[in-house]
C-alpha positions as CSV (number, residue, x, y, z in Angstrom):
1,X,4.4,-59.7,-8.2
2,X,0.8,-60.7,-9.3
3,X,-0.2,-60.3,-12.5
4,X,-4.1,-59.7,-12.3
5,X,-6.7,-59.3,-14.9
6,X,-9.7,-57.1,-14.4
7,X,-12.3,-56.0,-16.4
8,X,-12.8,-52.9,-18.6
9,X,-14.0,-50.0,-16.3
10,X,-12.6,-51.9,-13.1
11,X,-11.4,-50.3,-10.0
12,X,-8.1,-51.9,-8.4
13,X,-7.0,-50.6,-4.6
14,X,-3.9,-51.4,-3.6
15,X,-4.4,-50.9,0.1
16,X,-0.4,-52.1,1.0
17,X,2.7,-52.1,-0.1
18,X,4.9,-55.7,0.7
19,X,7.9,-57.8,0.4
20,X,11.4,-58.8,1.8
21,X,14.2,-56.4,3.3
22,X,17.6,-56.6,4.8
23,X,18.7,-55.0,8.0
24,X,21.8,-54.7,10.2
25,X,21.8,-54.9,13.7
26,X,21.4,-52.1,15.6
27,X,20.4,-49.8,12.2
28,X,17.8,-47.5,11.1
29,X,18.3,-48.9,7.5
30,X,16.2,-50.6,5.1
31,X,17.3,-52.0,1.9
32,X,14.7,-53.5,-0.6
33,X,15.0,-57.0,-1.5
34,X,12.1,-58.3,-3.2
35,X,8.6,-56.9,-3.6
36,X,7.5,-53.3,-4.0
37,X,10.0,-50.7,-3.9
38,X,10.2,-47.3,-1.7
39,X,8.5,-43.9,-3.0
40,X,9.5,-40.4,-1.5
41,X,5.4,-40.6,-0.9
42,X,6.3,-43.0,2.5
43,X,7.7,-40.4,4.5
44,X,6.0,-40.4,7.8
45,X,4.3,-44.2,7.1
46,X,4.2,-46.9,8.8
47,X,5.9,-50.2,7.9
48,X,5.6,-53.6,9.6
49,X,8.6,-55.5,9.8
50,X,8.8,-58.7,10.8
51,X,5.8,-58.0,12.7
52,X,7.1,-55.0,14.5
53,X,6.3,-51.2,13.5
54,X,8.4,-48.5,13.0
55,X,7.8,-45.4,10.9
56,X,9.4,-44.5,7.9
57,X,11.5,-41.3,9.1
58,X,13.6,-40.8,6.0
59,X,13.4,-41.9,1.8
60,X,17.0,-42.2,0.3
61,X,16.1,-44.6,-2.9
62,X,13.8,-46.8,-4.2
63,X,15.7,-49.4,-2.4
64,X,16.4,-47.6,0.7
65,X,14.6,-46.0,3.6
66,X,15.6,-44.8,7.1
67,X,13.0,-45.8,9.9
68,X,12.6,-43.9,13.0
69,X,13.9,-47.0,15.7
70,X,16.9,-48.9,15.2
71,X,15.9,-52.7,14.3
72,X,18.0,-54.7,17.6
73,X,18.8,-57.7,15.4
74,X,19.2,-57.3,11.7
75,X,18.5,-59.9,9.2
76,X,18.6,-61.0,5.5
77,X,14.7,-61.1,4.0
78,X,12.7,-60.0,6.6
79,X,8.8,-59.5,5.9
80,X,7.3,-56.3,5.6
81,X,4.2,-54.1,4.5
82,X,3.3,-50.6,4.2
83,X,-0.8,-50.2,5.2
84,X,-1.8,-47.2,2.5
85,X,-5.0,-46.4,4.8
């Protein structure tokens, strides 16, 4: 998180969501680790992880989302972002 001053009047766009999250092998879960956290609102989204995409097919918690694609090889703090365009 980035703490960010900005003038009085000042328009901030946050144009993605990122962070880390853990997958298993062979899953269509995601579980936050670090970074922003899930929103109902990301149903049908795209999110980048680790470089591939998938789409967000299901919101369970703030911390959890279902994707559309199994991830083949799961991992502990994988990269991802959410493009809000």
């Amino acid at each position: 998180m980035v703490n960010v001053s900005l003038p009085s009047g000042s328009i901030f766009l946050v144009t993605q969501l990122s962070g880390t999250v853990n997958t298993g092998n062979a899953s269509v879960t995601v579980n936050w680790a670090t970074g922003d956290k899930f929103s109902p609102l990301l149903v049908g989204k795209r999110i980048v992880i680790a470089g591939t995409s998938h789409i967000i097919a299901s919101y369970v918690s703030p911390a959890q989302v279902l994707i559309d694609q199994p991830i083949a090889a799961g991992a502990l703090g994988e990269v991802y972002s959410i493009p809000l365009y």
